[in-house]
DRENNUBA-453315 format. One record per residue (C-alpha): residue number from 1; residue in one letter; x negated, y, z negated. Coordinates in steps of 0.05 Angstrom, whole numbers. Each point is the difference from the previous one (the first is absolute). Layout:
% residues N
PT   pos   code        x        y        z
PT   NUM      A        X        Y        Z
...
% end
This chain:
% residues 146
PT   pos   code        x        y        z
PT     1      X      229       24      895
PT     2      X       29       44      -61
PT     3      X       -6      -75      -29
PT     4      X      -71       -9        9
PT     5      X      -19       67      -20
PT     6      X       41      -13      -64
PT     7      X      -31      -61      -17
PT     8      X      -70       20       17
PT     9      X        7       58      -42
PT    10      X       24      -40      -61
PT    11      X      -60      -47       10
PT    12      X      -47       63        0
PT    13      X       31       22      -67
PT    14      X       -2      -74      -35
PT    15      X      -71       -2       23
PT    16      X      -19       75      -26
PT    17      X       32      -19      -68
PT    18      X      -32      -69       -3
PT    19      X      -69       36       16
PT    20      X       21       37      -61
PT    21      X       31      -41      -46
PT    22      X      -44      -29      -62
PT    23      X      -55       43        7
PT    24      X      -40       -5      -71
PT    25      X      -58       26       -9
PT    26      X      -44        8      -60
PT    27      X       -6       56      -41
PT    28      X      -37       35      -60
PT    29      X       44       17      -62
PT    30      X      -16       71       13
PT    31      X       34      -13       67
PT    32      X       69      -21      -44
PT    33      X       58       54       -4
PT    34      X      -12       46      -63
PT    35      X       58      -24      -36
PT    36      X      -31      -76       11
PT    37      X      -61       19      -35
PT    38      X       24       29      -60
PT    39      X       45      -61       -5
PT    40      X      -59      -47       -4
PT    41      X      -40       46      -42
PT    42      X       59        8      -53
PT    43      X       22      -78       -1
PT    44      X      -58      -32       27
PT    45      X      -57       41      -40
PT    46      X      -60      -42        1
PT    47      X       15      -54       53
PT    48      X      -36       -4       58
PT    49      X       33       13       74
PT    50      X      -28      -62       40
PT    51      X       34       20       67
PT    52      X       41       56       26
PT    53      X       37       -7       65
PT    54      X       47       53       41
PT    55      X       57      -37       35
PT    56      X       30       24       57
PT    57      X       57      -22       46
PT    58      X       58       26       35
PT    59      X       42       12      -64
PT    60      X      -56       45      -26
PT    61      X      -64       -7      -52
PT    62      X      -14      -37      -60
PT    63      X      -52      -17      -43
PT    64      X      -19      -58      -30
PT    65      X      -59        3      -49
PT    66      X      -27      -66      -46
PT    67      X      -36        6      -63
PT    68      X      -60      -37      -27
PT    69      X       50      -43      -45
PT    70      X       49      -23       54
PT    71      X       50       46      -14
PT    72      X       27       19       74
PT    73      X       35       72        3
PT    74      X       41       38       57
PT    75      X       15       64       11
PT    76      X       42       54       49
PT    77      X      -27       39       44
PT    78      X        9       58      -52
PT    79      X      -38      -47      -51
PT    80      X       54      -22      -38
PT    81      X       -4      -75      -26
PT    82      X       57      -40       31
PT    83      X      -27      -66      -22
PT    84      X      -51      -30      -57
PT    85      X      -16      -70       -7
PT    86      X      -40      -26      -50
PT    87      X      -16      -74       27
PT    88      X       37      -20      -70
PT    89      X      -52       43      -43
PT    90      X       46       48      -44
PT    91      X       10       69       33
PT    92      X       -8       76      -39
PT    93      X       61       24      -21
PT    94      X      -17       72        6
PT    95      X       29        3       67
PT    96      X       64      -46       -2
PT    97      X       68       51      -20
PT    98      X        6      -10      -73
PT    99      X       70      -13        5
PT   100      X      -19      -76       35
PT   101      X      -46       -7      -52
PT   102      X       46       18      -56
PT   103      X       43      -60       35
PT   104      X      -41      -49       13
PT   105      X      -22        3      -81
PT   106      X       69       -9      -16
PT   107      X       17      -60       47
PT   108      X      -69      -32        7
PT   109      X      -39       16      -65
PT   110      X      -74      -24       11
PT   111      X       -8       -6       75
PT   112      X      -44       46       45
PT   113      X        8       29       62
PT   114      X      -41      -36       59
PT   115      X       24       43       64
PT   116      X       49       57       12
PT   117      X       31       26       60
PT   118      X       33       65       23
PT   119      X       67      -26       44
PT   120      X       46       50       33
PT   121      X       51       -1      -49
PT   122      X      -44      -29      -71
PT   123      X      -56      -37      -16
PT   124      X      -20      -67       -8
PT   125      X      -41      -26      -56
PT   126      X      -40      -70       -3
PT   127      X       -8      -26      -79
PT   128      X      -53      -39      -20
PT   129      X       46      -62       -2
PT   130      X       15        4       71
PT   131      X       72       35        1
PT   132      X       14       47       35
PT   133      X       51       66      -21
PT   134      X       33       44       40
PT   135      X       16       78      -11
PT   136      X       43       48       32
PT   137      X      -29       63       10
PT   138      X       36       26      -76
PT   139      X      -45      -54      -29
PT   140      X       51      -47      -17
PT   141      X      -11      -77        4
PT   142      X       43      -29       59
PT   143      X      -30      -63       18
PT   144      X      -45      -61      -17
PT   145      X      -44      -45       46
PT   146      X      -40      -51      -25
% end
């Protein structure tokens, strides 16, 4: 019985999270955090938002907002960016730490940025050739992917 009861009670929670899980829905750019909209206003001045949507699952919220040009953007919950991709159209630099830029100058004179992303412990950065460099959180290059 304690078996049962166990197992039925496991199915209820899969089934309350599933219910949950991947719930978008579509928002107005008013709707963004604070902090999201005075990112795109600062970087993005002048480019049209196409779609704004507010992700939420199990792990918490998200929001994912795509601008007139392609240019696909996500952000925290607290309206930080944690990921930029340009569909291989250079990015702004305003918002990347100088101290990447100042690097990838040095070791890849002449190449753009296409996408960056926030990872737990760096970021990684997509040039326009394709490659792909890694950096630890103290902005220093530790990897290569092509």
């Amino acid at each position: 019985m304690k078996r049962f009861l166990s197992l039925t009670l496991a199915l209820l929670v899969l089934a309350t999270l599933s219910l949950h899980a991947g719930s978008d829905r579509v928002i107005q750019t008013n709707q963004l955090p604070k902090a999201a909209q005075l990112f795109l206003a600062k970087h993005f001045a002048g480019r049209n938002v196409s779609l704004a949507k507010e992700d939420r699952d199990f792990s918490g919220t998200t929001y994912d907002v795509l601008l007139a040009d392609g240019t696909e953007i996500e952000f925290s919950s607290r309206g930080e960016w944690k990921e930029v991709d340009g569909k291989h159209t250079a990015l702004p630099t305003s918002f990347i730490p100088a101290q990447i830029i100042n690097a990838l100058r040095a070791q890849h004179a002449g190449e753009s940025i296409v996408q960056i992303e926030r990872k737990r412990r760096g970021y990684k950065v997509e040039l326009s050739s394709g490659l792909e460099v890694y950096f630890d959180s103290r902005y220093q290059i530790v990897g290569y992917d092509d």
